[in-house]
C-alpha positions as a Python dict, from the first residue, in 0.01 Angstrom:
ca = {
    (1, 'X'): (0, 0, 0),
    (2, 'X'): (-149, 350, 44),
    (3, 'X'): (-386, 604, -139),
    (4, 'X'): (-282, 946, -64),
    (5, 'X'): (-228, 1258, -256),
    (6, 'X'): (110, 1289, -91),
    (7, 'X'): (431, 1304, -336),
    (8, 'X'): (666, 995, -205),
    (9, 'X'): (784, 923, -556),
    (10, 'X'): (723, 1140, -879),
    (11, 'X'): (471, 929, -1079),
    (12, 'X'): (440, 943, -1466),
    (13, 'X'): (147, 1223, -1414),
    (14, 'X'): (371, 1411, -1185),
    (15, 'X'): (716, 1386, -1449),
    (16, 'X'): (461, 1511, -1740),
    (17, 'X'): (183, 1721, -1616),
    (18, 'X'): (264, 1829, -1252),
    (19, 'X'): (327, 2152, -1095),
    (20, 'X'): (598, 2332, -1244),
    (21, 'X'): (543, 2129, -1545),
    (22, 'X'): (233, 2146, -1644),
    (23, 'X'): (-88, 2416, -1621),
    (24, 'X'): (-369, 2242, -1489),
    (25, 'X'): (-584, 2505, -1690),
    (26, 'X'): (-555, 2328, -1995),
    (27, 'X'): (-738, 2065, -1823),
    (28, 'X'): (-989, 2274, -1688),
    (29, 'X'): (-1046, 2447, -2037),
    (30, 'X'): (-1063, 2075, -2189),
    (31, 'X'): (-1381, 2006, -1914),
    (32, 'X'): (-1520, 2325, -1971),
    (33, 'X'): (-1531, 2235, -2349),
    (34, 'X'): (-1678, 1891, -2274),
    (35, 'X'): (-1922, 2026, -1986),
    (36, 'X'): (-2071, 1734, -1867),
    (37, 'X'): (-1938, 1500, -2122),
    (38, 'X'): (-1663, 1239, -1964),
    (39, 'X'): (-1464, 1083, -2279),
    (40, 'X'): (-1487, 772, -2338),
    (41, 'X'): (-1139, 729, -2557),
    (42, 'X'): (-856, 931, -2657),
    (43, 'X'): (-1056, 1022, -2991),
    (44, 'X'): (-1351, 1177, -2790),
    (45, 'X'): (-1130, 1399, -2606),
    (46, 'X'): (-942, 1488, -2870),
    (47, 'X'): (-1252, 1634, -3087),
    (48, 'X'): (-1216, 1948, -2825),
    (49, 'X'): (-1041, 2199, -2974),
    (50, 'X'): (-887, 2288, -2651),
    (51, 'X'): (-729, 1934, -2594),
    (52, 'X'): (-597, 1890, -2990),
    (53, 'X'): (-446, 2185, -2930),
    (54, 'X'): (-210, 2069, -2627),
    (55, 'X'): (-161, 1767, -2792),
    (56, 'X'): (26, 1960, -3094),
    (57, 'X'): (193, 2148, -2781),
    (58, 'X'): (313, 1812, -2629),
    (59, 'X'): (417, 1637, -2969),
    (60, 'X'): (750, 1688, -3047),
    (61, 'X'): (862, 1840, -3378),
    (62, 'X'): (1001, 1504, -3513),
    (63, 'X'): (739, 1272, -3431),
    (64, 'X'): (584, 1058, -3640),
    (65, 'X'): (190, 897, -3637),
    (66, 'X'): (297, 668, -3339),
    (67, 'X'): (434, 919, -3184),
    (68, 'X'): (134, 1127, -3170),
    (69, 'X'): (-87, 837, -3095),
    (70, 'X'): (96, 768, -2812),
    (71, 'X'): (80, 1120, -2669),
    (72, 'X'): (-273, 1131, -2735),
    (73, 'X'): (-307, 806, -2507),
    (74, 'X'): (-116, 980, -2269),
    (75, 'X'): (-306, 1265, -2252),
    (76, 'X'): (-636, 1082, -2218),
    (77, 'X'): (-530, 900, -1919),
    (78, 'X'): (-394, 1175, -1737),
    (79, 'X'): (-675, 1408, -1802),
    (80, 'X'): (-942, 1108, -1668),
    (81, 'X'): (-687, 1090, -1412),
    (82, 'X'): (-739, 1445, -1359),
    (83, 'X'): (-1062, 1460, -1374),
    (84, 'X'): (-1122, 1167, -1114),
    (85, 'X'): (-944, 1310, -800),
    (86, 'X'): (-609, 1201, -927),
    (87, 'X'): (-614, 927, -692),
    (88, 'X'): (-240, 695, -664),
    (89, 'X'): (-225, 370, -525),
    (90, 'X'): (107, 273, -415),
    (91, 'X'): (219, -106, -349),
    (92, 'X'): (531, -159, -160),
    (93, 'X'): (786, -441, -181),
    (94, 'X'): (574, -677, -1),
    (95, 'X'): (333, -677, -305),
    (96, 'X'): (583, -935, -505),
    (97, 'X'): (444, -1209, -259),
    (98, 'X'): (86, -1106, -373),
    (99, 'X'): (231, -1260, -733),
    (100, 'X'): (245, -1577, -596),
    (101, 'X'): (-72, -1584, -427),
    (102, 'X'): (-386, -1681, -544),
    (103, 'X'): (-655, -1401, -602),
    (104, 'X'): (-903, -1404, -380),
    (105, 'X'): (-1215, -1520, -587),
    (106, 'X'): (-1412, -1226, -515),
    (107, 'X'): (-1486, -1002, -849),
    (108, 'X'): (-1237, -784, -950),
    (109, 'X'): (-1285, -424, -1017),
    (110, 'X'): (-1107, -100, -1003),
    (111, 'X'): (-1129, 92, -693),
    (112, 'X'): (-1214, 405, -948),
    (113, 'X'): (-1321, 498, -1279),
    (114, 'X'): (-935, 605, -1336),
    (115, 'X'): (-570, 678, -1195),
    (116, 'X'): (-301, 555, -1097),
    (117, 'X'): (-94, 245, -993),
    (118, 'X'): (228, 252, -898),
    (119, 'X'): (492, -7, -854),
    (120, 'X'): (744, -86, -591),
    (121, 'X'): (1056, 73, -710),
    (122, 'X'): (1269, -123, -1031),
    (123, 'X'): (1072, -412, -892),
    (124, 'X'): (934, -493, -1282),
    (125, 'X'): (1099, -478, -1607),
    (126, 'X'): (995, -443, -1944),
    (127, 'X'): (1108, -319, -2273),
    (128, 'X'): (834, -162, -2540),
    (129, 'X'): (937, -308, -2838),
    (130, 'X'): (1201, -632, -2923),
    (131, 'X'): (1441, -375, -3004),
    (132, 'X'): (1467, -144, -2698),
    (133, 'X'): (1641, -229, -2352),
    (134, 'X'): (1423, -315, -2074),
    (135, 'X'): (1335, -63, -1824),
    (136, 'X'): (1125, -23, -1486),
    (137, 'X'): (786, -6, -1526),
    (138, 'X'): (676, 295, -1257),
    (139, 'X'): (297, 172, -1320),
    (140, 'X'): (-3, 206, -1479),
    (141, 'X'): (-299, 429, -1547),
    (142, 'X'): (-606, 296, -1592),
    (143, 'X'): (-936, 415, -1745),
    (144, 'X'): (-1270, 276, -1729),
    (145, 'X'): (-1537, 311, -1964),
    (146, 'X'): (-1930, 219, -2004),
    (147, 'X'): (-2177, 232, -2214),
    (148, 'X'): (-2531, 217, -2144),
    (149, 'X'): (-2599, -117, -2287),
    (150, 'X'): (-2260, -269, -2243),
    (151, 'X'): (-2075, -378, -1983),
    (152, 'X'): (-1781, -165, -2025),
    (153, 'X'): (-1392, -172, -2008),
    (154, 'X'): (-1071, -88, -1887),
    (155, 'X'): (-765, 73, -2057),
    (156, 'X'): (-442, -6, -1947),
    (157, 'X'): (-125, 265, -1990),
    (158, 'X'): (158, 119, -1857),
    (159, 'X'): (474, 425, -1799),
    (160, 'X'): (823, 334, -1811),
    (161, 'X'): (1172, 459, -1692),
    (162, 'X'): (985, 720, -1500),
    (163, 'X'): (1237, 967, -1357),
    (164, 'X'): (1308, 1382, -1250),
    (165, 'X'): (1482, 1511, -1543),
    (166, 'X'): (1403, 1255, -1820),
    (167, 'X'): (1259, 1418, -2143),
    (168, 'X'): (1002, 1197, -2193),
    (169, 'X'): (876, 853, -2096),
    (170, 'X'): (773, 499, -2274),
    (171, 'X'): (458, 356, -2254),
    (172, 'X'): (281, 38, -2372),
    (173, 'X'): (-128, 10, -2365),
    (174, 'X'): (-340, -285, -2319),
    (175, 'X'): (-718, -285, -2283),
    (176, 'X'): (-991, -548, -2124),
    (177, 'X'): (-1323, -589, -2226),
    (178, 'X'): (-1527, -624, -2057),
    (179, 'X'): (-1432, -545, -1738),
    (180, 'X'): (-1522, -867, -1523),
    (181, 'X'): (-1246, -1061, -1720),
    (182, 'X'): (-1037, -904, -1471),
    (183, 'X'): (-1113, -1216, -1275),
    (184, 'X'): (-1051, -1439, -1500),
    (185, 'X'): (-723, -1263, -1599),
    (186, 'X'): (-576, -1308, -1220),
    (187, 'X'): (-544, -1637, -1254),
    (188, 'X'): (-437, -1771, -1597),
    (189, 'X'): (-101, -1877, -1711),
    (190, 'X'): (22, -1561, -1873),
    (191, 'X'): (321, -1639, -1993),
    (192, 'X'): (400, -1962, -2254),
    (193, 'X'): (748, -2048, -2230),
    (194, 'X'): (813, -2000, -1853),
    (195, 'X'): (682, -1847, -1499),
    (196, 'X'): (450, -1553, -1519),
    (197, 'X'): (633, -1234, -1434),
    (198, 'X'): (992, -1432, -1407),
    (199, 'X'): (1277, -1190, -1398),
    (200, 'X'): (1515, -1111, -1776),
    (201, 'X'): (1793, -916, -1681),
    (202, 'X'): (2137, -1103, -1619),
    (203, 'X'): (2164, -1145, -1284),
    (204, 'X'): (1823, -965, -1198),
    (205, 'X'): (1647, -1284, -1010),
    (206, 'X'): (1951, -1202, -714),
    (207, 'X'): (1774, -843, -645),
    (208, 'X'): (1426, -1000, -676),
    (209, 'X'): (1331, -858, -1019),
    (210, 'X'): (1014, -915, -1223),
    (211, 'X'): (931, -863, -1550),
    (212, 'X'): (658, -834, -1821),
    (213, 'X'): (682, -976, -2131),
    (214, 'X'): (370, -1019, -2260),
    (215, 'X'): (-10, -831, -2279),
    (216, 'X'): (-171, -1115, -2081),
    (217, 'X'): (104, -1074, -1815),
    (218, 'X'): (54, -754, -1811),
    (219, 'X'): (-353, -756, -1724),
    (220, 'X'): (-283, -979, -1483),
    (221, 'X'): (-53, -796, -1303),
    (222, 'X'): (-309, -521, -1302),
    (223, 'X'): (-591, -757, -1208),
    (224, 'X'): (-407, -862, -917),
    (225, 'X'): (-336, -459, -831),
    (226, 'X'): (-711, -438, -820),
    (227, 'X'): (-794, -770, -634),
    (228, 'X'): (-469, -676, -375),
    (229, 'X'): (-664, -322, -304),
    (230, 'X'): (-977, -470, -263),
    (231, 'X'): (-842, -746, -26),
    (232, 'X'): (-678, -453, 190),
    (233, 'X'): (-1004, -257, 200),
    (234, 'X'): (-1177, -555, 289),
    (235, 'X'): (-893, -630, 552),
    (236, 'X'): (-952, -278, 677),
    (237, 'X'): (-1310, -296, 716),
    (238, 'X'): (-1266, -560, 935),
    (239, 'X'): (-1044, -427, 1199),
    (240, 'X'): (-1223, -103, 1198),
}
């Protein structure tokens, strides 16, 4: 796993709103609306005039209420992303034995108030709605939020068939409140009628693929993102 600003992959962030893509600017002119404001939804950021106006840039001329709902997800968890230091975590192929393993028992939390997970390459599958095929999930933003008498959350944005040259992307959302569920989360049975994260593409358990199915599956996997980061700064602590 690393952290690093580095390109290795193109991310969803990068496919939508990197360079050559995207002007940062618009971001900057949605903070400079906000000042020291930091949304706490997609609605919040939204009420800027500066960020409704890229989303009407960003929604495509056919798109319906979902559509636009979806974009406006989107565009609240890249601008956080933005706004945090854009930091990426990236797990490599060893992380499917981290599935397997039990969490560590120590609270979970995200490493930062947002960005960015991503994946081992086509290493899980899953399809955003019964009637679409399944594709590989790149990963996930994520988003926290807190209010001064609560004890906060953390939005889930999980990107699909990520890829240079694709108009577009899917996404699913799932959110956990409050946050230290996350704990709980790592360890529960997330799946009914079989093995959490077992693989649904004909022949797909040959190449080692996962897949997720369900919500609860997929705040686990993110819980156990979270714990696997925190176990590796932990791990690095100790050697240095």
């Amino acid at each position: 796993m690393s952290n690093s600003p580095t390109r290795e992959r193109p991310t969803a962030y990068d496919v939508v709103f990197g360079a050559g893509v995207f002007d940062e600017a618009r971001f900057t002119n949605i903070r400079d609306e906000l000042g020291a404001e930091i949304p706490r939804s997609a609605a919040e950021l939204l009420s800027t005039p500066a960020a409704g106006e890229l989303l009407r840039d960003l929604a495509p001329p056919e798109g319906g209420r979902d559509a636009i709902a979806q974009i406006g997800m989107l565009l609240f968890a890249a601008y956080r992303f933005w706004l945090h230091g854009r930091n990426v975590y990236r797990f490599d192929e060893r992380f499917a034995d981290v599935l397997d393993a039990a969490p560590s028992g120590r609270p979970i939390v995200p490493p930062q108030p947002a960005g960015y997970a991503q994946l081992p390459r086509q290493l899980f599958w899953a399809r955003v709605s019964e009637d679409q095929a399944p594709e590989p999930v790149d990963g996930f933003f994520w988003t926290m939020t807190s209010e001064e008498d609560a004890p906060g959350s953390v939005d889930l944005l999980f990107a699909l068939g990520v890829r240079a040259g694709r108009p577009g992307l899917s996404l699913f959302d799932v959110s956990v409140e409050p946050v230290s569920q996350l704990e709980q989360w790592a360890g529960v049975a997330a799946r009914a009628d079989g093995d959490d994260f077992a693989n649904i593409l004909p022949g797909g358990e040959l190449k080692g693929y996962r897949a997720i199915v369900t919500a609860a599956e997929a705040v686990k996997l993110a819980a156990l993102c979270f714990d696997h980061i925190d176990e590796s700064a932990h791990e690095q602590g100790a050697d240095g």
